[in-house]
Backbone as CSV, one residue per row, in Angstrom:
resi,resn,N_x,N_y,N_z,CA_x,CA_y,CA_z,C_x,C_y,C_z
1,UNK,28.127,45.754,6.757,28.476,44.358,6.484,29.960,44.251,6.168
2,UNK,30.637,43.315,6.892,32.191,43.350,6.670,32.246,42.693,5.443
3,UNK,31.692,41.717,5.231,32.004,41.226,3.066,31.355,41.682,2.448
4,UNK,31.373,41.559,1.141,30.845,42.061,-0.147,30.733,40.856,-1.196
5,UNK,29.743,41.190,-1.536,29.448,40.541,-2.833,30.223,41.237,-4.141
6,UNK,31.468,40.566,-4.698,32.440,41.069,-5.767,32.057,40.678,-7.049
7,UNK,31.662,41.684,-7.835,31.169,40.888,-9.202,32.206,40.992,-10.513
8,UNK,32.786,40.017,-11.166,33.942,40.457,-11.795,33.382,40.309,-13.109
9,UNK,33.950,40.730,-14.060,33.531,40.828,-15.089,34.729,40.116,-15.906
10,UNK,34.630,38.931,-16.778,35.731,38.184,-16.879,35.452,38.133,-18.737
11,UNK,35.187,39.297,-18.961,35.406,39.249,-20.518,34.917,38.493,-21.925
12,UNK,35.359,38.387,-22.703,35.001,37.981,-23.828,34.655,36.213,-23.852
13,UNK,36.082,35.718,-22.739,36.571,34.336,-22.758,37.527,34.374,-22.674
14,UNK,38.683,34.287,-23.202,39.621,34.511,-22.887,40.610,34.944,-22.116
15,UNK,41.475,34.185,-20.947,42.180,35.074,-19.773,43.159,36.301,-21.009
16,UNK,43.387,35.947,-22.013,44.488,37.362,-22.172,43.274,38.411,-22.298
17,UNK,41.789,38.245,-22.257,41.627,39.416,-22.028,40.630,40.240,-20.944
18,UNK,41.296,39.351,-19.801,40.903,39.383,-18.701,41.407,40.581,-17.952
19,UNK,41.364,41.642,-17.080,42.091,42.774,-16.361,42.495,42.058,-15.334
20,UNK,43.847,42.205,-14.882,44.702,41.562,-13.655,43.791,41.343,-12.461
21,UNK,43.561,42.467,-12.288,42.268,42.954,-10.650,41.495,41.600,-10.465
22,UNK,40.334,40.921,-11.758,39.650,40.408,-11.902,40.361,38.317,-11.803
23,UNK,41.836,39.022,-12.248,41.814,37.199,-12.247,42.374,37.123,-10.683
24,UNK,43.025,38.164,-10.453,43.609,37.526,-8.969,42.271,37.789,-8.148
25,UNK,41.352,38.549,-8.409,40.390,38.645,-7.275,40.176,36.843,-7.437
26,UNK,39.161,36.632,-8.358,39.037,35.329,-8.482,39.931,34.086,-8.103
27,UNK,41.093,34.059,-8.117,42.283,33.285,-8.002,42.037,32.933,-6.252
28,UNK,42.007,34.087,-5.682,42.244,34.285,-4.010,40.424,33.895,-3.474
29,UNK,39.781,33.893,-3.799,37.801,33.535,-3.811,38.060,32.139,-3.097
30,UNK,37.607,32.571,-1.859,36.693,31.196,-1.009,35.395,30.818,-1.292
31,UNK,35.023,31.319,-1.995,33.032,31.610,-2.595,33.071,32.173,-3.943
32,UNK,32.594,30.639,-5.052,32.807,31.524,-6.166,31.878,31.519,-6.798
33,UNK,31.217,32.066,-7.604,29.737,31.946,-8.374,29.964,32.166,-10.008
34,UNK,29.645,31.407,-10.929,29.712,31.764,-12.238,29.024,30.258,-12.841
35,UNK,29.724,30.467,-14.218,28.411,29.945,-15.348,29.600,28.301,-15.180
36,UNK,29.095,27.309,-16.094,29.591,26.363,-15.851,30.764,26.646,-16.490
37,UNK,31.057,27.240,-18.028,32.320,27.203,-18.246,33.630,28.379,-17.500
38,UNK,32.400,28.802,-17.425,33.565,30.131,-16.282,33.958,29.278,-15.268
39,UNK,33.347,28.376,-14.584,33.580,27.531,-13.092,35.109,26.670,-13.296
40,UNK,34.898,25.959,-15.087,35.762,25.001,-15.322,37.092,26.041,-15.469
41,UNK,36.738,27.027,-16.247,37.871,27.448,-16.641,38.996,28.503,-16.018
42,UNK,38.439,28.762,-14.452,38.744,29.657,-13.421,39.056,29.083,-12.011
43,UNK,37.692,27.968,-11.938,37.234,27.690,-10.371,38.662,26.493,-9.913
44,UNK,38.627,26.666,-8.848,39.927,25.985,-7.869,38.769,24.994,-6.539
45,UNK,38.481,23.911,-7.585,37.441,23.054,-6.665,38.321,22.524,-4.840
46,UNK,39.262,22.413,-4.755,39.898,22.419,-3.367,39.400,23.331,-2.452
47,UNK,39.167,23.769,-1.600,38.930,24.718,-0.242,38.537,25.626,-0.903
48,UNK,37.184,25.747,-2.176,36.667,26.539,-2.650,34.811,26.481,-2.506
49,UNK,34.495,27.179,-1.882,32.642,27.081,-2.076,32.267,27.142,-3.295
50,UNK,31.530,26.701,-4.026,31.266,26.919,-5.451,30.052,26.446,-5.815
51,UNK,28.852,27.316,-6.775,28.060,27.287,-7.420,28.485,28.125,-8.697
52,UNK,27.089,26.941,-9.411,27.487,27.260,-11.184,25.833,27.405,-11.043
53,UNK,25.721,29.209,-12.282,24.540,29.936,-12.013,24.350,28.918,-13.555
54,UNK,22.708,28.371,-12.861,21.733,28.302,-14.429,20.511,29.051,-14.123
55,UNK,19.570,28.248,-14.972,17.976,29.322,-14.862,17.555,29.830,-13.171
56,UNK,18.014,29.360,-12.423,17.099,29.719,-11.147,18.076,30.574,-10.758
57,UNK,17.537,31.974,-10.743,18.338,33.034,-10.000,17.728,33.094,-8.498
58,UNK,16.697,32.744,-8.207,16.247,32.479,-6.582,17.497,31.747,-6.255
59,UNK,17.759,30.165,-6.651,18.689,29.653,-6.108,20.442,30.071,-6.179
60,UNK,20.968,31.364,-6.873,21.970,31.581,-6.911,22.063,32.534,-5.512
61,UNK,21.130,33.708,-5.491,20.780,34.659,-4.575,20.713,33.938,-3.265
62,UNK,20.224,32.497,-3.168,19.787,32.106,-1.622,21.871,31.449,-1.518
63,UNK,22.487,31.224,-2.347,23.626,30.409,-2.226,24.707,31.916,-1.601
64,UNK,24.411,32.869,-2.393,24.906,34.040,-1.864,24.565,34.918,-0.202
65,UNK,23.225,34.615,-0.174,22.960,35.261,0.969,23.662,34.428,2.554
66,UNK,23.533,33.091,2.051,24.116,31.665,2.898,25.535,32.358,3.136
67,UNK,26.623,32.713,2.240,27.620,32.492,1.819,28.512,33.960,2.589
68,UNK,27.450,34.935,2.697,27.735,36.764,2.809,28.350,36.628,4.554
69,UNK,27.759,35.800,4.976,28.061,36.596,6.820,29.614,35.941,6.794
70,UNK,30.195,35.196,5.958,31.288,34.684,6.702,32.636,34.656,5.752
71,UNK,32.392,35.167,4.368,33.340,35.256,3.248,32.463,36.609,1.899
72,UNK,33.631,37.046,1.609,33.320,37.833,-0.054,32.873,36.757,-1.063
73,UNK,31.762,36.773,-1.505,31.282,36.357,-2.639,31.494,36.649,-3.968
74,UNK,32.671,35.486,-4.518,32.599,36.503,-5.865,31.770,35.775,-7.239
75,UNK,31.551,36.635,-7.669,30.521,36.199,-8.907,30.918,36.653,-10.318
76,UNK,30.711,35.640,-10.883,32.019,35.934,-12.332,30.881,36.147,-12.898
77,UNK,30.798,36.945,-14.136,29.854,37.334,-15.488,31.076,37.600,-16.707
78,UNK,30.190,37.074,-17.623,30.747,37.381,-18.770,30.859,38.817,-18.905
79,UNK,32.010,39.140,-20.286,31.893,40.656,-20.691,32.043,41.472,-19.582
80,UNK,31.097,42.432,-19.392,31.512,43.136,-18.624,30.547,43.475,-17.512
81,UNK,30.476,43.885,-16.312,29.131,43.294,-15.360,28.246,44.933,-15.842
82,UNK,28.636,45.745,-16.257,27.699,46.609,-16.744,26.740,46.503,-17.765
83,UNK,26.994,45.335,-18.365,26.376,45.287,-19.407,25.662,43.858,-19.597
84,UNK,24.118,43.860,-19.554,23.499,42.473,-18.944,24.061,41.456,-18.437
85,UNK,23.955,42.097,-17.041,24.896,40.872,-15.937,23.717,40.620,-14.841
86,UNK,24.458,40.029,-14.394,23.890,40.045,-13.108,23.791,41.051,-12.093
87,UNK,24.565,41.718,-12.593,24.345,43.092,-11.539,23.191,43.614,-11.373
88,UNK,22.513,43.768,-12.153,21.040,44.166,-11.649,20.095,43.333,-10.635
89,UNK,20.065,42.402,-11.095,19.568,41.181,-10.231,20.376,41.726,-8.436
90,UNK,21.485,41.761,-8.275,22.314,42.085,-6.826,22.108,43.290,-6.278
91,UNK,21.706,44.362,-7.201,21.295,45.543,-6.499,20.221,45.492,-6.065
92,UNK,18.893,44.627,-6.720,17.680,44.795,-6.245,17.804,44.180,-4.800
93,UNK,18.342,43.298,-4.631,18.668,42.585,-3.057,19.570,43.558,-2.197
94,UNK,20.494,44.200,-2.648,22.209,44.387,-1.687,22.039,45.965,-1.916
95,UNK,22.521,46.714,-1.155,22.616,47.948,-1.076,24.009,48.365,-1.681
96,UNK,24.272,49.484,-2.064,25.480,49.762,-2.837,26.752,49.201,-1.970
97,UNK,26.887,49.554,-0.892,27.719,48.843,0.141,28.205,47.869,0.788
98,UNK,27.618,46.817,0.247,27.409,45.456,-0.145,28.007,45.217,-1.671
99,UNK,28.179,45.927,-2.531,29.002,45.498,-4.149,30.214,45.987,-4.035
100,UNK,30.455,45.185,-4.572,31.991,46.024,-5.246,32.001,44.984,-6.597
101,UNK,32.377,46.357,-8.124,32.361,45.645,-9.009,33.812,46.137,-9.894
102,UNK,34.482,44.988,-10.147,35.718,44.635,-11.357,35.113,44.822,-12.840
103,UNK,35.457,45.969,-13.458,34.980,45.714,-14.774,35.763,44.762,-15.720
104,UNK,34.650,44.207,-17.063,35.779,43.234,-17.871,35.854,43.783,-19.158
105,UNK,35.901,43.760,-20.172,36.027,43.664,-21.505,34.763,43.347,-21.943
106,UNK,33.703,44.264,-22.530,32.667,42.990,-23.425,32.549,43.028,-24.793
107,UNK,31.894,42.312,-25.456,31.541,41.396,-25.839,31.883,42.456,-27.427
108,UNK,30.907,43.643,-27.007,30.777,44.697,-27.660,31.778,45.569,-28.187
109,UNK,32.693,45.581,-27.025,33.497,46.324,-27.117,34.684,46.024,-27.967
110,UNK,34.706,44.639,-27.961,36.457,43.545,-28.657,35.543,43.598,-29.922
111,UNK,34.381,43.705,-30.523,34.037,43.511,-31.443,34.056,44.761,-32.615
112,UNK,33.554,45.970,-31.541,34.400,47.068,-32.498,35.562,47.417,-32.807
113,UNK,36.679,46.947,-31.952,37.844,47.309,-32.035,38.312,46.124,-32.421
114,UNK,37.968,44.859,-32.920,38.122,44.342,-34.132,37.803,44.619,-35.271
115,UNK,36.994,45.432,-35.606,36.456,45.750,-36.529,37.458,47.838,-37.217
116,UNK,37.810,47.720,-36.116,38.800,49.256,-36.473,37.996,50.093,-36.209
117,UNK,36.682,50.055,-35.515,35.860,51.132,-35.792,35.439,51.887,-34.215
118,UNK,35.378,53.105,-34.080,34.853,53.945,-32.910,33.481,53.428,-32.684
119,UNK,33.300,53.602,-30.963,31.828,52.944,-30.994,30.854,54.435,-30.219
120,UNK,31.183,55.260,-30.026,30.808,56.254,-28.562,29.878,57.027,-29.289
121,UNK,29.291,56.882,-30.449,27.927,57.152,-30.768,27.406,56.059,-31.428
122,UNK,27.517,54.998,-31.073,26.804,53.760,-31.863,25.524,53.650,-31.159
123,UNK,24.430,53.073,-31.250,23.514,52.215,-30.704,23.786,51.129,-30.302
124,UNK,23.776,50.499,-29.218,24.049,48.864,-28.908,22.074,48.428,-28.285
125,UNK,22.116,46.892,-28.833,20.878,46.764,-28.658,21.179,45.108,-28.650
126,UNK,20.391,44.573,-27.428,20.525,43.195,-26.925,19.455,42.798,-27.813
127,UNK,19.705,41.238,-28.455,18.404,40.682,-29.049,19.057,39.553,-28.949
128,UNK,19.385,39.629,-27.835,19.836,37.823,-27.336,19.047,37.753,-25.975
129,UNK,17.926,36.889,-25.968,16.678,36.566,-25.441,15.275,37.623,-25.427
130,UNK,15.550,38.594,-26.037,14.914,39.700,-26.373,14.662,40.596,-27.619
131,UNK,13.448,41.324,-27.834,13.355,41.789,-29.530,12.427,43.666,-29.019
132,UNK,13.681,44.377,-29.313,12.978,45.494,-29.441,12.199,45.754,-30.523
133,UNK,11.480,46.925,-30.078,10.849,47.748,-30.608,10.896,47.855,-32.375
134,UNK,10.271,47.325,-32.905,10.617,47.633,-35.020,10.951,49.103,-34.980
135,UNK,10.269,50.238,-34.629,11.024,51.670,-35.073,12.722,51.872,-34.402
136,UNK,13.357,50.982,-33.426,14.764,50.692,-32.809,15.405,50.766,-33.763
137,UNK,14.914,50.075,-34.726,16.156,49.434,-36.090,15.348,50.634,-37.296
138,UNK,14.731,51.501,-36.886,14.901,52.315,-38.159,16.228,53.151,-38.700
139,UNK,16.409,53.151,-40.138,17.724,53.418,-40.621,17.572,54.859,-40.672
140,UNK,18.629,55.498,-39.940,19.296,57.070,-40.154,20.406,57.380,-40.767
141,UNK,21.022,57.552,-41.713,21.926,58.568,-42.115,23.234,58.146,-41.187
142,UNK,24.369,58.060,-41.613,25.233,57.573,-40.526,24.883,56.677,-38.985
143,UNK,23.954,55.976,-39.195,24.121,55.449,-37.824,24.414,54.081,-37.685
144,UNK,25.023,53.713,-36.701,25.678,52.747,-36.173,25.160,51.674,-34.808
145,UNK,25.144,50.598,-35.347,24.054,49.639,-33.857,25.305,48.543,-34.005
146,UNK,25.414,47.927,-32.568,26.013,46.985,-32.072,25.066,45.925,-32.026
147,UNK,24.772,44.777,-32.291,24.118,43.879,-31.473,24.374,42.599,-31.133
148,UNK,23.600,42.111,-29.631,23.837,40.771,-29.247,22.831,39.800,-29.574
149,UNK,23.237,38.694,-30.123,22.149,38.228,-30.889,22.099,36.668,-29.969
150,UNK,21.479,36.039,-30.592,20.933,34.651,-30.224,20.482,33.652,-31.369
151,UNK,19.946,32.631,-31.208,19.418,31.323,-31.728,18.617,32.350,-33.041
152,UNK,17.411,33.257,-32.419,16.717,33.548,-33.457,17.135,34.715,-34.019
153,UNK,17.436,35.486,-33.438,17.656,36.899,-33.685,19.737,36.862,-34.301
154,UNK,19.904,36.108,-35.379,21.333,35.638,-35.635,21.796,36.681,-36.667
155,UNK,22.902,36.235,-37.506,23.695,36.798,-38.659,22.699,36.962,-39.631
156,UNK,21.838,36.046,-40.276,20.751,35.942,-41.078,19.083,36.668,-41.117
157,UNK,18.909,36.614,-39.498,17.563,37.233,-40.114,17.656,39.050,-39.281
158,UNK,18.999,39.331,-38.428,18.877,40.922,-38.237,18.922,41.370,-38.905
159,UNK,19.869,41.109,-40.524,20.008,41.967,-41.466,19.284,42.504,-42.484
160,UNK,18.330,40.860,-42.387,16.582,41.152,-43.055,15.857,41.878,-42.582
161,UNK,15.568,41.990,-40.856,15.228,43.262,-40.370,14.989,44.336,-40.739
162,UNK,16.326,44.573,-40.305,17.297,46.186,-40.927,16.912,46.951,-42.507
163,UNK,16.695,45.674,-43.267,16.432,46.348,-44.712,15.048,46.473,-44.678
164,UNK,13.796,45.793,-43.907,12.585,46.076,-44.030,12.128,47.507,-43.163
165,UNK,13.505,48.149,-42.709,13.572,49.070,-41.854,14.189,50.594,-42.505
166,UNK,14.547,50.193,-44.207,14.622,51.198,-45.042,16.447,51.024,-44.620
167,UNK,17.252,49.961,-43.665,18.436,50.081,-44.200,19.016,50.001,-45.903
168,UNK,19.777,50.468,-46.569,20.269,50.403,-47.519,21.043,48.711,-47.768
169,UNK,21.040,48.198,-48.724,21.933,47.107,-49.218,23.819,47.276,-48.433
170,UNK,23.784,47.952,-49.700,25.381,49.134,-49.269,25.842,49.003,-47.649
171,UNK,24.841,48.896,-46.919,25.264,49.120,-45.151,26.434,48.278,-44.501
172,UNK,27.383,48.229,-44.229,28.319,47.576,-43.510,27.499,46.649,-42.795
173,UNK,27.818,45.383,-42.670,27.983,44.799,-41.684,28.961,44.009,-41.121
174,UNK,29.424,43.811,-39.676,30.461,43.142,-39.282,29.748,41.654,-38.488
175,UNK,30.563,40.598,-38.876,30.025,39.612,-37.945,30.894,39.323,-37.148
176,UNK,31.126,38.914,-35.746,32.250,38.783,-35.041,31.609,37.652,-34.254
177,UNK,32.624,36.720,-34.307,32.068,35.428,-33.426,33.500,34.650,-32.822
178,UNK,32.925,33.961,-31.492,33.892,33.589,-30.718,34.800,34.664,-30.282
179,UNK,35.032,36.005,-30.337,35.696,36.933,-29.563,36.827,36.458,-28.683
180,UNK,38.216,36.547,-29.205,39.524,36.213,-28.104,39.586,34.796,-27.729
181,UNK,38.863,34.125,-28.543,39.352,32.328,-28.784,40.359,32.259,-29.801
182,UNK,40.398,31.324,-29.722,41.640,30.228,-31.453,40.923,30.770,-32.157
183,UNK,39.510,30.113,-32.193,38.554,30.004,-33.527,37.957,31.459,-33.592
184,UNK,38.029,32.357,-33.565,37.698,33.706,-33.637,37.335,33.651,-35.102
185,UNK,36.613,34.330,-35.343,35.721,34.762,-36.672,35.062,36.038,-36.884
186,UNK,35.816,37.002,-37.566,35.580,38.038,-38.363,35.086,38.235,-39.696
187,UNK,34.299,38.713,-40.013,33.731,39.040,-41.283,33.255,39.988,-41.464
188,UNK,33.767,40.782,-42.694,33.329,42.211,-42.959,32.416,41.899,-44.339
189,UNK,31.366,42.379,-44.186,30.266,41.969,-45.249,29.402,43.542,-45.493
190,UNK,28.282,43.000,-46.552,27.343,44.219,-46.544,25.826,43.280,-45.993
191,UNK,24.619,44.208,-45.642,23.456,43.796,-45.440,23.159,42.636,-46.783
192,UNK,23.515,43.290,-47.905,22.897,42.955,-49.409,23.341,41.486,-49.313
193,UNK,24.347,41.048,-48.776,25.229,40.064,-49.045,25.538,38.939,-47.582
194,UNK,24.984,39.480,-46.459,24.526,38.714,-45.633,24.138,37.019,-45.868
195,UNK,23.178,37.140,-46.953,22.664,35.856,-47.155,23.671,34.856,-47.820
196,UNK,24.391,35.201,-47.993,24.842,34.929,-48.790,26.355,34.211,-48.259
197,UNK,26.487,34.808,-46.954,27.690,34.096,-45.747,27.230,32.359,-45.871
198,UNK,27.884,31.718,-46.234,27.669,30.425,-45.656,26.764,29.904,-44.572
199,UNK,27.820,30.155,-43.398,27.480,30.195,-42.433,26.363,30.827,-41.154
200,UNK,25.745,30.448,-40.819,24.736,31.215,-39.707,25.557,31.433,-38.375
201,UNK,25.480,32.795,-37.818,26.512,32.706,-36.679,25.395,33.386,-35.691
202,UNK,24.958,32.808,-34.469,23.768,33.011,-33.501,24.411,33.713,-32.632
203,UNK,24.926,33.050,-31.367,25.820,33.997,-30.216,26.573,34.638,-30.932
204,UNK,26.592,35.699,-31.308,27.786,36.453,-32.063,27.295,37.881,-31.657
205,UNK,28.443,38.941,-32.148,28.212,40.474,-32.174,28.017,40.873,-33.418
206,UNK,27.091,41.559,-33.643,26.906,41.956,-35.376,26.863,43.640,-34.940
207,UNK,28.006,43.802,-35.999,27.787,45.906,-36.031,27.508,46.166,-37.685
208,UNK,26.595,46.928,-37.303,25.991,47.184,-38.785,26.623,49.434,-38.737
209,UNK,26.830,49.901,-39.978,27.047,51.363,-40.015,26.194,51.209,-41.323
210,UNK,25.730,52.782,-41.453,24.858,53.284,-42.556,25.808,53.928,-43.485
């Protein structure tokens, strides 16, 4: 197949922390695919094909397959496309030879290194539309979890979790919200004292250490 389906990975939010590769790929895109605010905040509606992905991934896949015989498809994801993107969804359809993927920055990653801290033995664990396993969050001795949270699974009730999981009070936690906006929000807290944040922060990154 002479095009490819290009999946870029466009980071936290923020173009400063976007990788060059990824904005000019996008910049130069006759066919562009992403979320609505990625569309507003990237897409070049003039002599541009364009869909904005919501719940129906049938209908993003049929806009792509339309789109493949006659231009590169590129498809923006947040963070980074390795890390719950859409990429999985494109391999089950497209053969490796058919992708080509731009990595971005995620979500995870700006959140530890806001936080000052090494991540390359942490645990990272999605609980943004999803809830592992209760023994996941059992507490070990130095260990370290990243997570992506949501509506239910927020600042407030992972940390309740965690302690019905034999975490300690004492345990670090970091809350990181909005990542590489204005309004960016850091907070270095403990489990014990969680409740005790004002604020409830849902889409956010929470790193907890033992």
């Amino acid at each position: 197949m002479a095009h490819k389906i290009i999946i870029v990975g466009i980071g936290p939010g923020s173009p400063r922390y976007m990788v060059p590769e990824a904005l000019d790929t996008i910049k130069g895109a006759k066919v562009l695919v992403g979320s609505s605010r990625a569309m507003e905040q990237y897409g070049n509606p003039e002599g541009q094909k364009q869909f904005i992905i919501r719940a129906d991934m049938a209908a993003v896949m049929e806009f792509i397959e339309l789109h493949l015989p006659d231009n590169d498809v590129i498809v923006m994801v947040s963070g980074d496309p390795g890390y719950y993107s859409m990429l999985d969804a494109v391999r089950r359809s497209y053969s490796d030879e058919c992708i080509k993927v731009i990595p971005g920055l995620s979500s995870m990653q700006v959140a530890f290194a806001k936080l000052g801290l090494p991540w390359h033995d942490a645990d990272l664990i999605s609980m943004h539309g999803r809830q592992p396993a209760p023994e996941s969050l059992d507490f070990q001795p130095g260990r370290v979890i990243g997570f992506l949270t949501d509506k239910n699974n927020n600042s407030k009730t992972i940390p309740k979790m965690l302690q019905e999981r034999g975490w300690p009070d004492s345990s670090m936690l970091g809350i990181c919200s909005r990542l590489s906006y204005d309004d960016e929000e850091i907070i270095k807290t403990t489990l014990g004292d969680a409740a005790m944040v004002e604020k409830t922060f849902y889409n956010c990154v929470l790193v907890v250490v033992a």
